[in-house]
Phi, psi and omega in degrees: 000138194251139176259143178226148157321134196254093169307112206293358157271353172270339153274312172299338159272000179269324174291003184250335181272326207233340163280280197326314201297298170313310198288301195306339190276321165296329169288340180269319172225046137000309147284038141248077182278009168265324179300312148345276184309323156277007139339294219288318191293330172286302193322302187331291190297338173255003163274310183298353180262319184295342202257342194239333198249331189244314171300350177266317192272334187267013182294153186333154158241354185268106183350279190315308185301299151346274199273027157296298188291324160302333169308294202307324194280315165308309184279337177217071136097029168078184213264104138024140172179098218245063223275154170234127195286153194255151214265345156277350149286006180293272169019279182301335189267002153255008181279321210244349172285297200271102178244120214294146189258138223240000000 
């Protein structure tokens, strides 16, 4: 596989450029939580093919390369993470929408 060098400010604007673009397409339908929701689901799914198909494989093979990357990961702001709200916490956030009227 041929690696070309990355330029890294041209990455960091395009991922900024592409964050911004999710956010504004999420703030524009803010109340459309099935659109929300396939949102999420599409990050999930383009974190889980990059995190398995190109990132699990390009990992170090080497002692040194190894801790290059844990250095990396530790100085600049830990391990990748796609929390998923848990279904007792729907739960509770519609127990507190819907309150029996008193």
């Amino acid at each position: 596989m041929n690696q070309k060098p990355v330029d890294m400010e041209n990455l960091d604007a395009n991922l900024h450029k592409i964050a911004l673009d999710l956010w504004v397409l999420a703030e524009k339908n803010q109340n459309d939580s099935l659109l929300l929701l396939s949102l999420l689901r599409s990050l999930e799914e383009i974190h889980r093919k990059i995190r398995t198909e190109m990132f699990e494989p390009s990992l170090p093979t080497t002692r040194n390369k190894l801790y290059q990357l844990v250095k990396d990961i530790e100085e600049k702001g830990g391990w990748p993470y796609i929390e998923r709200m848990k279904l007792q916490g729907l739960l509770r956030n519609m127990e507190t929408e819907i309150t029996p009227d008193t």
